[in-house]
VOLUM-295228 format. One record per atom (N, C-alpha, C, O): residue number from 1; x, y, z; residue in three letters. Coordinates in nm, 2 decimals, always signed. Each point is the difference from the previous one (the first is absolute). Last residue first. Layout:
BEGIN
<k: NUM	X: X	Y: Y	Z: Z	r: ala>
...
//
This chain:
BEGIN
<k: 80	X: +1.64	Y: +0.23	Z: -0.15	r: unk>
<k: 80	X: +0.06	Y: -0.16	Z: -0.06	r: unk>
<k: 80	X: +0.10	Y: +0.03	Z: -0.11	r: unk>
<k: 80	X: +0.05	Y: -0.09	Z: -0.07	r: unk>
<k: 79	X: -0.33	Y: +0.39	Z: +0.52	r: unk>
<k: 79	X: +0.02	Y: -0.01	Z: -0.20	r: unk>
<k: 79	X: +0.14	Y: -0.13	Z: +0.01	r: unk>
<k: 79	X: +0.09	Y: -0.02	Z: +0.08	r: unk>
<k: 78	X: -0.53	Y: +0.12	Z: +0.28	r: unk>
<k: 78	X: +0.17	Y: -0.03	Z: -0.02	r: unk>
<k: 78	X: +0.03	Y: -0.04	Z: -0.18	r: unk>
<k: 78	X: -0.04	Y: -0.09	Z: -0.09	r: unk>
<k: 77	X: -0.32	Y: +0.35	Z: +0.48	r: unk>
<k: 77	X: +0.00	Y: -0.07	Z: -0.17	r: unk>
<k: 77	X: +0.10	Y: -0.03	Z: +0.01	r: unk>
<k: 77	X: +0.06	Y: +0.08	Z: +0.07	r: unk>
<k: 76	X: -0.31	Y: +0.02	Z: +0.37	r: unk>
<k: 76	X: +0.12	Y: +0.00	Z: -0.07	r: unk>
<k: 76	X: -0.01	Y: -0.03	Z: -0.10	r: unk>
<k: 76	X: -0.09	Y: -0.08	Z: +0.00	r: unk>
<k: 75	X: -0.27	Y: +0.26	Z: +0.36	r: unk>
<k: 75	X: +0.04	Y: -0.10	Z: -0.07	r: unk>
<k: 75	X: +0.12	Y: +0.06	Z: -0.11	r: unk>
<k: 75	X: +0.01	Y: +0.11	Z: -0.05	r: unk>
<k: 74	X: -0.19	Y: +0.02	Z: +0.61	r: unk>
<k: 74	X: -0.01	Y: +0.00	Z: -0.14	r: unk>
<k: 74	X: +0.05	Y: -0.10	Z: -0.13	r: unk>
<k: 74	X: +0.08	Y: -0.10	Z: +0.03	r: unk>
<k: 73	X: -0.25	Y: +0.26	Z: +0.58	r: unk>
<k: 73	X: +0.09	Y: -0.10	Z: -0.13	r: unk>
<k: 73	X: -0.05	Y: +0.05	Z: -0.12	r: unk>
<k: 73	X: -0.12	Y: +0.03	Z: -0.02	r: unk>
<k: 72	X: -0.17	Y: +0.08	Z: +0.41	r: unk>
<k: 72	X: +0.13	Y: +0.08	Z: -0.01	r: unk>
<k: 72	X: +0.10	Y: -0.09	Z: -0.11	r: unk>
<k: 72	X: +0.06	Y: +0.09	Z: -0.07	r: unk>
<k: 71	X: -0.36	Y: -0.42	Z: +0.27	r: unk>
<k: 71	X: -0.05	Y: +0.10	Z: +0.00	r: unk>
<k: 71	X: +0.12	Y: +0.13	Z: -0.01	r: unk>
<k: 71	X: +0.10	Y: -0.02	Z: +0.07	r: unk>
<k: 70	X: +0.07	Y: -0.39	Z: -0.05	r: unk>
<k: 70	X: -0.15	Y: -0.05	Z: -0.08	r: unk>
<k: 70	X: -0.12	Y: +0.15	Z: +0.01	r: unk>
<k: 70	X: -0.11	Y: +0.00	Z: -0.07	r: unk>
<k: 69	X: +0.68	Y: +0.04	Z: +0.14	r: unk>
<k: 69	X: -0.09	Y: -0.03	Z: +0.08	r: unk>
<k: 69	X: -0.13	Y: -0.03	Z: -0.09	r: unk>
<k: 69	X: -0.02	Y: +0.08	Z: -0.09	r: unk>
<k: 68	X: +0.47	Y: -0.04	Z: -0.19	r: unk>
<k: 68	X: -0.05	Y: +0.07	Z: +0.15	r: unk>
<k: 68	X: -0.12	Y: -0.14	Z: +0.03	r: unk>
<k: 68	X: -0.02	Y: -0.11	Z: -0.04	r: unk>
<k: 67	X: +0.16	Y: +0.09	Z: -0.48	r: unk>
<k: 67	X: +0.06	Y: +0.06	Z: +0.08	r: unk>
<k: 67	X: -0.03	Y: +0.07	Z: +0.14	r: unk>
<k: 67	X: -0.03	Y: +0.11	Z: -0.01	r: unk>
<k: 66	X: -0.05	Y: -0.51	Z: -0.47	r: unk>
<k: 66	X: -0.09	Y: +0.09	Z: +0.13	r: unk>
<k: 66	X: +0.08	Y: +0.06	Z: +0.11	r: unk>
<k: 66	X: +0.03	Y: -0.09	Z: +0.09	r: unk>
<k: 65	X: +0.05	Y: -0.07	Z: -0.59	r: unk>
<k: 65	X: +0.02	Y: -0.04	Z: +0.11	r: unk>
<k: 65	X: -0.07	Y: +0.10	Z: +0.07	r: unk>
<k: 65	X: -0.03	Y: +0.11	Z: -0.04	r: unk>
<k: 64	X: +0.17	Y: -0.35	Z: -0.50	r: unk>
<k: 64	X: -0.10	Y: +0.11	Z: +0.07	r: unk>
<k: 64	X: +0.03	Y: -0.05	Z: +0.15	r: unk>
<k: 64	X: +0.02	Y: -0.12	Z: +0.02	r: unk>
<k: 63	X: +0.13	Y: -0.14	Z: -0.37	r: unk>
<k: 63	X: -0.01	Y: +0.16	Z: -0.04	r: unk>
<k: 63	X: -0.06	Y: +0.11	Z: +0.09	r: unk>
<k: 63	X: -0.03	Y: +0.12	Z: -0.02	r: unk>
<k: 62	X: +0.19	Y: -0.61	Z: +0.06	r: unk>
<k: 62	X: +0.06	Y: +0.09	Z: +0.05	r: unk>
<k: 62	X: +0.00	Y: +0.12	Z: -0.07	r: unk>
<k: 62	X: +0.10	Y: +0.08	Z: +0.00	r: unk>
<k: 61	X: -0.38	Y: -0.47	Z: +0.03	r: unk>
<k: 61	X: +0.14	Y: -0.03	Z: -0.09	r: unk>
<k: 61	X: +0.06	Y: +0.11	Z: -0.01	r: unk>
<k: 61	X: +0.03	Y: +0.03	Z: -0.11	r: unk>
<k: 60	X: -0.37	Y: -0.11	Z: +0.40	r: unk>
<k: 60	X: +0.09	Y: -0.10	Z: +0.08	r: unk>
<k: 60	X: +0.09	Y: +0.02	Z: -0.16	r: unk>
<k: 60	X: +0.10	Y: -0.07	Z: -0.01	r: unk>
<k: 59	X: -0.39	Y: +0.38	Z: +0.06	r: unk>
<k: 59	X: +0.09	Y: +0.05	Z: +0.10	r: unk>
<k: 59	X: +0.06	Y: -0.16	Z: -0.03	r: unk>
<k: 59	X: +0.12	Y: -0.01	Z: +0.03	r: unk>
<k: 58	X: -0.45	Y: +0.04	Z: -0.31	r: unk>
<k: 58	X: +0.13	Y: +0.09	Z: -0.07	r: unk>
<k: 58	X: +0.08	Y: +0.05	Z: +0.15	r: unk>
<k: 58	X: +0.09	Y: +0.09	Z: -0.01	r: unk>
<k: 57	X: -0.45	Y: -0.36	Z: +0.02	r: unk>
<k: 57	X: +0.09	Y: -0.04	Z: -0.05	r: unk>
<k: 57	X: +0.07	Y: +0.07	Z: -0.05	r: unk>
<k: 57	X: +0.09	Y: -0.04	Z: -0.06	r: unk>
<k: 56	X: -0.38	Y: +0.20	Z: +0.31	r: unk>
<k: 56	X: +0.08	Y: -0.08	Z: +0.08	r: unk>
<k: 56	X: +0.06	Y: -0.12	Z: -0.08	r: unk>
<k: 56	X: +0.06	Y: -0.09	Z: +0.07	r: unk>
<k: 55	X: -0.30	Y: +0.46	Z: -0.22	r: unk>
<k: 55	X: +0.09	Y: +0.04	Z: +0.07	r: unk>
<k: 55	X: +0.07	Y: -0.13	Z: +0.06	r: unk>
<k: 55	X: +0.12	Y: +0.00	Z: +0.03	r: unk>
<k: 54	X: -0.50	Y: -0.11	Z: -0.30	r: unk>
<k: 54	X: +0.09	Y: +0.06	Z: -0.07	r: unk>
<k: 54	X: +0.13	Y: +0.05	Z: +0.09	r: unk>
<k: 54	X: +0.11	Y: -0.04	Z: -0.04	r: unk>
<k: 53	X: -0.47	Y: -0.09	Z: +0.29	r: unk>
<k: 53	X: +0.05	Y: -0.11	Z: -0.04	r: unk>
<k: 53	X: +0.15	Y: +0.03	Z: -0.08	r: unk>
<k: 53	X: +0.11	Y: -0.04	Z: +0.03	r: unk>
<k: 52	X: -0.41	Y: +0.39	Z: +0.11	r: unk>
<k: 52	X: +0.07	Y: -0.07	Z: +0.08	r: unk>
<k: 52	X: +0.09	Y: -0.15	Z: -0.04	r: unk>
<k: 52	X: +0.12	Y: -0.03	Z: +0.04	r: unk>
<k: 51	X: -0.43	Y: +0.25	Z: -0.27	r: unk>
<k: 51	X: +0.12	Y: +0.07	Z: -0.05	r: unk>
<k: 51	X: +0.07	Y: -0.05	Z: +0.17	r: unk>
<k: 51	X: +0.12	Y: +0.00	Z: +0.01	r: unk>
<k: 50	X: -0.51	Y: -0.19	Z: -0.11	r: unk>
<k: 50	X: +0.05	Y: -0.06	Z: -0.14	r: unk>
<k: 50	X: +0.16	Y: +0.11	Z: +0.06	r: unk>
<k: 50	X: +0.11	Y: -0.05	Z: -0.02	r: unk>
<k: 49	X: -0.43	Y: +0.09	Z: +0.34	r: unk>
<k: 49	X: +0.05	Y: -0.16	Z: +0.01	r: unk>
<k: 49	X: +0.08	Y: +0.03	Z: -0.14	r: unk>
<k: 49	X: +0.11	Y: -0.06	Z: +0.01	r: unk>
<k: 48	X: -0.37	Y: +0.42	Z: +0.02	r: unk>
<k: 48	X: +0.12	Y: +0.04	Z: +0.09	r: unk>
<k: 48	X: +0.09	Y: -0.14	Z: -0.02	r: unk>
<k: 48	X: +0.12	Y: +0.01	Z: -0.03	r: unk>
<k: 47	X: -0.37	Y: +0.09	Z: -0.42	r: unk>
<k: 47	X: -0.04	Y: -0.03	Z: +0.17	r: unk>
<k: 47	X: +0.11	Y: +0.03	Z: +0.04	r: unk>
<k: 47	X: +0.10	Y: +0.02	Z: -0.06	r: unk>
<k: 46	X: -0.11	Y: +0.25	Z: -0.32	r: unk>
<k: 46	X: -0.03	Y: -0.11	Z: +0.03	r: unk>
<k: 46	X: -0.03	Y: -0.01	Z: +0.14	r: unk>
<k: 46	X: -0.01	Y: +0.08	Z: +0.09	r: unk>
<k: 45	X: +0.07	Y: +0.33	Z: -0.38	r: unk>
<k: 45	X: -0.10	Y: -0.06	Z: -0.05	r: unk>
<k: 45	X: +0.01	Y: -0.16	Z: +0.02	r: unk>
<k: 45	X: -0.05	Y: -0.07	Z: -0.08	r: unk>
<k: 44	X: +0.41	Y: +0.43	Z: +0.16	r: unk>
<k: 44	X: -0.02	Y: -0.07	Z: -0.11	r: unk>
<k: 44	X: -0.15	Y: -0.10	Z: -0.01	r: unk>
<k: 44	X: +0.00	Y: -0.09	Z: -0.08	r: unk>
<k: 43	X: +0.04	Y: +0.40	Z: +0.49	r: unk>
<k: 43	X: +0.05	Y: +0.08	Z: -0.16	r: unk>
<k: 43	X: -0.01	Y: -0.12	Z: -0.16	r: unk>
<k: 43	X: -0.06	Y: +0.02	Z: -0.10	r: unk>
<k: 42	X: -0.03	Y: -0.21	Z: +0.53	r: unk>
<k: 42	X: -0.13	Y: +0.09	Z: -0.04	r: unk>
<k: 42	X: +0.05	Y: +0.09	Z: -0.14	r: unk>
<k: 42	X: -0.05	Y: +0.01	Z: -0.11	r: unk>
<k: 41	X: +0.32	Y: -0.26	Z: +0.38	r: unk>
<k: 41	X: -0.03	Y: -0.06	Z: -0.13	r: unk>
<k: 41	X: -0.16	Y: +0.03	Z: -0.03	r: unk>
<k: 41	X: -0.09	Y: -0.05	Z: -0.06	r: unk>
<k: 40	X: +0.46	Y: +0.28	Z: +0.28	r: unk>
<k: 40	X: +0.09	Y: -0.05	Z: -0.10	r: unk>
<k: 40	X: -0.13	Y: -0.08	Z: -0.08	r: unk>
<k: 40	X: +0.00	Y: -0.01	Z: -0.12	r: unk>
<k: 39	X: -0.09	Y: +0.11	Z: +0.54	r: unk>
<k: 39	X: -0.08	Y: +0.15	Z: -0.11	r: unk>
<k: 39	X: +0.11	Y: -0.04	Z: -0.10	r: unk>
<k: 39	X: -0.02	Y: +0.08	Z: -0.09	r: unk>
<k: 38	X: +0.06	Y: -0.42	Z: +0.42	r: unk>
<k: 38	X: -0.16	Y: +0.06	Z: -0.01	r: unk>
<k: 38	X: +0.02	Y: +0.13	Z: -0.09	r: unk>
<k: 38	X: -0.10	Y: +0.03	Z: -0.05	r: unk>
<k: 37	X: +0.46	Y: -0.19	Z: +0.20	r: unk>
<k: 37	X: +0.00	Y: -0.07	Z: -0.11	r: unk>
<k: 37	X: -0.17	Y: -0.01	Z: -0.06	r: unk>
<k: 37	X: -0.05	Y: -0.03	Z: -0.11	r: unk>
<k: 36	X: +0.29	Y: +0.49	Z: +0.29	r: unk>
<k: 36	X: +0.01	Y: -0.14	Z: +0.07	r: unk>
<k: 36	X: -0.04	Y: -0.11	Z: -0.11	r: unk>
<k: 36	X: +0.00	Y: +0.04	Z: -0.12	r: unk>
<k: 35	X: +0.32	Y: +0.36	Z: +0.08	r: unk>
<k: 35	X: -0.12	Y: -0.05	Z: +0.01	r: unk>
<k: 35	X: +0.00	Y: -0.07	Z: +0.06	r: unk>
<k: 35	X: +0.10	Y: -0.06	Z: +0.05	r: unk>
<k: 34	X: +0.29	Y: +0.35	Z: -0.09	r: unk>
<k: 34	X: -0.07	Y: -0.03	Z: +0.10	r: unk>
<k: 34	X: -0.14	Y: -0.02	Z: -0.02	r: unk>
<k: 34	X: -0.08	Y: +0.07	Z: +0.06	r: unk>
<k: 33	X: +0.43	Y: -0.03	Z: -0.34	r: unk>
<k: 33	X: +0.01	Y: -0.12	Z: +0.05	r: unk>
<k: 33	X: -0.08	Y: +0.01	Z: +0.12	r: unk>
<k: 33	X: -0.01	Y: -0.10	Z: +0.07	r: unk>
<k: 32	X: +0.00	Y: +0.29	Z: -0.59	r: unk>
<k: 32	X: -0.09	Y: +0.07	Z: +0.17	r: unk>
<k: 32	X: +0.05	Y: -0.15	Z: +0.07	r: unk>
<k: 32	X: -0.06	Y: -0.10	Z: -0.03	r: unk>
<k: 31	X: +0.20	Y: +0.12	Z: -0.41	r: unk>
<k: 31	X: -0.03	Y: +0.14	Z: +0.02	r: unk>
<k: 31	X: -0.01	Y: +0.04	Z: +0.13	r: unk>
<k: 31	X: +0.03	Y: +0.10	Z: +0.05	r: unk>
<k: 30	X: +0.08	Y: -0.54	Z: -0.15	r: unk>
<k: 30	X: +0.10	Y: +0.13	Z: -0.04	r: unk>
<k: 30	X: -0.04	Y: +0.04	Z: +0.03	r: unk>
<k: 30	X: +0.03	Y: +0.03	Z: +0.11	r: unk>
<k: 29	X: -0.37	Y: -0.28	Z: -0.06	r: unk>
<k: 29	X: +0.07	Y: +0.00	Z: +0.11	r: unk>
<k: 29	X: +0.18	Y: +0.05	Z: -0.02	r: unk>
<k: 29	X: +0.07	Y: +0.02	Z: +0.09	r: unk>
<k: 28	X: -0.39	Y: -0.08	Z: -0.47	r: unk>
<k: 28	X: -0.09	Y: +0.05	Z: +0.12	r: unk>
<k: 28	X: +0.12	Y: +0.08	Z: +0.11	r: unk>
<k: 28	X: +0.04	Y: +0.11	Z: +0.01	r: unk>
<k: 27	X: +0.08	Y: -0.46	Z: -0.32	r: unk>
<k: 27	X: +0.01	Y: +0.16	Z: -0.07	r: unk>
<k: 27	X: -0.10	Y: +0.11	Z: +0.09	r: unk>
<k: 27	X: +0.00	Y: +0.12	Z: -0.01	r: unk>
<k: 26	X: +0.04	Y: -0.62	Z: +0.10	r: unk>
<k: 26	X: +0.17	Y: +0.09	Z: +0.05	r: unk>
<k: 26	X: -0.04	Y: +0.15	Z: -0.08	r: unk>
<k: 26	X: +0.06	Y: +0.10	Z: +0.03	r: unk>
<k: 25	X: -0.42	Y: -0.35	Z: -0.05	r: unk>
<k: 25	X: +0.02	Y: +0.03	Z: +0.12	r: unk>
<k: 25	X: +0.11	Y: +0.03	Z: +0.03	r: unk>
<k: 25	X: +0.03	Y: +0.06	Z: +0.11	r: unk>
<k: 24	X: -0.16	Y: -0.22	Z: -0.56	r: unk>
<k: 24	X: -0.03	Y: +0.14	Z: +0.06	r: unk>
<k: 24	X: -0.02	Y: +0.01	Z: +0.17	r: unk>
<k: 24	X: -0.09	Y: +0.07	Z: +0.04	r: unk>
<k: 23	X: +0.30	Y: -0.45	Z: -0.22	r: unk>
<k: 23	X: +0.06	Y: +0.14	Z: -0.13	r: unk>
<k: 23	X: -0.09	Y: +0.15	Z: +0.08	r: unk>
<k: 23	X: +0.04	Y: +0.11	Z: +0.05	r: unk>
<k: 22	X: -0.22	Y: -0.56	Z: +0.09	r: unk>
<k: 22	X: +0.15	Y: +0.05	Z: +0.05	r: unk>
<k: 22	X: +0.02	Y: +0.11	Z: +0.00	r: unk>
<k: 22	X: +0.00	Y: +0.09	Z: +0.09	r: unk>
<k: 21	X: -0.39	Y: -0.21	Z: -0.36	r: unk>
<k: 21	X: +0.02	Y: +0.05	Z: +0.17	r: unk>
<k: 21	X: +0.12	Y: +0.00	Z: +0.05	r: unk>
<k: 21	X: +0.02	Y: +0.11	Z: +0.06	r: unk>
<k: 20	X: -0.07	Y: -0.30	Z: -0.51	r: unk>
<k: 20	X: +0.02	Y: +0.16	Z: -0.01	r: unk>
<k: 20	X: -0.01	Y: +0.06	Z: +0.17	r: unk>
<k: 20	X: +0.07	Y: +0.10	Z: +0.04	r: unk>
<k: 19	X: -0.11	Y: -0.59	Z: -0.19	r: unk>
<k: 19	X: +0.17	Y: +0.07	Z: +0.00	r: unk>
<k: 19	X: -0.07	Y: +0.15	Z: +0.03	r: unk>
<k: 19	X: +0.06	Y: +0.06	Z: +0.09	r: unk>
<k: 18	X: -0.44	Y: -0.27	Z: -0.10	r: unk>
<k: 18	X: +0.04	Y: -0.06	Z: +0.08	r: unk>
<k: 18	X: +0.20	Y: +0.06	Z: -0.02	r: unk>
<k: 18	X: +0.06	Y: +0.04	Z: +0.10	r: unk>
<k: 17	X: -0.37	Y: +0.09	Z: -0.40	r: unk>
<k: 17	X: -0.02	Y: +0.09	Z: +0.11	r: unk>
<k: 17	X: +0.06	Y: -0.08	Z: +0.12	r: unk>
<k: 17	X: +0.04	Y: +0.07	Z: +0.09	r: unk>
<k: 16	X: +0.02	Y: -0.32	Z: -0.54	r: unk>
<k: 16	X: +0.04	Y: +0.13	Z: +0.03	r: unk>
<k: 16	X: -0.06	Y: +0.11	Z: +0.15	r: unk>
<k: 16	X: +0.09	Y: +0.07	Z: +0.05	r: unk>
<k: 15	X: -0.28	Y: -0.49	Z: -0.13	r: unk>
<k: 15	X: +0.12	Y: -0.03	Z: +0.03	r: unk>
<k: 15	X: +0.13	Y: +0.14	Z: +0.01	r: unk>
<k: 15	X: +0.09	Y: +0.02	Z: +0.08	r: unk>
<k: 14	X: -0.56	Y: -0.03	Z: -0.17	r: unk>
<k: 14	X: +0.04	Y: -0.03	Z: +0.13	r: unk>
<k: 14	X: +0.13	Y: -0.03	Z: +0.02	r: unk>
<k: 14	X: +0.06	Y: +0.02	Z: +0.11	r: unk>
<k: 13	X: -0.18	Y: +0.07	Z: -0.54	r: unk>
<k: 13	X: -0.04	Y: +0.13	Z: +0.07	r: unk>
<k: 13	X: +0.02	Y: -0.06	Z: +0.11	r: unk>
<k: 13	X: +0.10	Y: +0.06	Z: +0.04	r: unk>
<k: 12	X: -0.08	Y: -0.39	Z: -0.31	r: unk>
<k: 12	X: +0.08	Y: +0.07	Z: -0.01	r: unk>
<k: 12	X: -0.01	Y: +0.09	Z: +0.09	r: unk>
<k: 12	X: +0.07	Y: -0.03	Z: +0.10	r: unk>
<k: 11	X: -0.42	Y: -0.22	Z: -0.04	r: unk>
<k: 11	X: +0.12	Y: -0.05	Z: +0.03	r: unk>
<k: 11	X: +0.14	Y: +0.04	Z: -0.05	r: unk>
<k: 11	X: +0.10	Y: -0.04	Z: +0.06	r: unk>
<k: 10	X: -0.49	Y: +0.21	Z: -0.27	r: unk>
<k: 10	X: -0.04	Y: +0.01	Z: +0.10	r: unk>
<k: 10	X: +0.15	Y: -0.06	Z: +0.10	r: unk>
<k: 10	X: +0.08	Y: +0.08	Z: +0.04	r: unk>
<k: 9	X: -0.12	Y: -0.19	Z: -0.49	r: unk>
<k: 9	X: +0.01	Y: +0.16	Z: +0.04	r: unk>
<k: 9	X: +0.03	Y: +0.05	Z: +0.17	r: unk>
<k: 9	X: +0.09	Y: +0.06	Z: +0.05	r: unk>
<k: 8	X: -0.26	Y: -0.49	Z: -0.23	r: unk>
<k: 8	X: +0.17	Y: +0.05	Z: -0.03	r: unk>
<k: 8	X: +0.04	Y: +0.10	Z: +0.06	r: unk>
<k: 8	X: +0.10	Y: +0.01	Z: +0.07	r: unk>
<k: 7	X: -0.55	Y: -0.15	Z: -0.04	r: unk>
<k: 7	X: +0.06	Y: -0.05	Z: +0.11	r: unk>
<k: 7	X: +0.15	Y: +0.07	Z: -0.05	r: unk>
<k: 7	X: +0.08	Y: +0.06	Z: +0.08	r: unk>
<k: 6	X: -0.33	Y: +0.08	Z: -0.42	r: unk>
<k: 6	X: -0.04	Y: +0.03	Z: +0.07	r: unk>
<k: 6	X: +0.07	Y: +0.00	Z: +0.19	r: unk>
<k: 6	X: +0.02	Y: +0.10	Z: +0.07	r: unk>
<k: 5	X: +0.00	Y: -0.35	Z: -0.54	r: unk>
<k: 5	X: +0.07	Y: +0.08	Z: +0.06	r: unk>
<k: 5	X: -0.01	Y: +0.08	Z: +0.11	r: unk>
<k: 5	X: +0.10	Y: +0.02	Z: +0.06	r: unk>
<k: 4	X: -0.36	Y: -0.38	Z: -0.09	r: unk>
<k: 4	X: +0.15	Y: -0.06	Z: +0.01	r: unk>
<k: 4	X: +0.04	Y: +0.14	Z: +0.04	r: unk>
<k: 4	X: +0.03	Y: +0.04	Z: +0.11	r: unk>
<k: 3	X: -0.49	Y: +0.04	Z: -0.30	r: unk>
<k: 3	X: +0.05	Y: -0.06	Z: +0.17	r: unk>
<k: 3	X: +0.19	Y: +0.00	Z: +0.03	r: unk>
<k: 3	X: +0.07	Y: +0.07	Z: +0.07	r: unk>
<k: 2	X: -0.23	Y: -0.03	Z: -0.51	r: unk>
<k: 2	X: +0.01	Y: +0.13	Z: +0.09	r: unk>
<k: 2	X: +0.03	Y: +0.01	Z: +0.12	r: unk>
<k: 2	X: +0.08	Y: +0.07	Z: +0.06	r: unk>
<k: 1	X: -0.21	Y: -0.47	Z: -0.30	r: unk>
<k: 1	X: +0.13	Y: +0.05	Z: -0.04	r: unk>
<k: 1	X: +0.03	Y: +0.13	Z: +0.07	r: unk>
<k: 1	X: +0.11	Y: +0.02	Z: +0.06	r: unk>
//
């Protein structure tokens, strides 16, 4: 029985930190649009692959954009 809850739990909590990376990488990148996505996810404590990913779903639904050159560029938040 503990087990079950246990998996419950557990797959809740994934499921929540899974919404919460977005949320915290536009709140990162207000502050400081000149991170990169390497210390956006050292700061929040993920892989580079997980907050890359995160970014690049929130550039194709148009919260977020990358502005300039791949070196010297910065990132956009776009309020909705």
């Amino acid at each position: 029985m503990l087990d079950v809850i246990h998996k419950t739990l557990v797959k809740a909590q994934a499921k929540t930190l899974v919404k919460t990376t977005p949320a915290m990488i536009l709140q990162m990148l207000r502050q400081d649009q000149d991170l990169t996505l390497a210390e956006v996810a050292a700061a929040i404590g993920k892989s580079v692959s997980a907050v890359e990913r995160a970014a690049s779903k929130l550039v194709k639904s148009g919260l977020l954009k990358y502005v300039g050159p791949q070196k010297g560029g910065h990132w956009e938040v776009i309020e909705g």
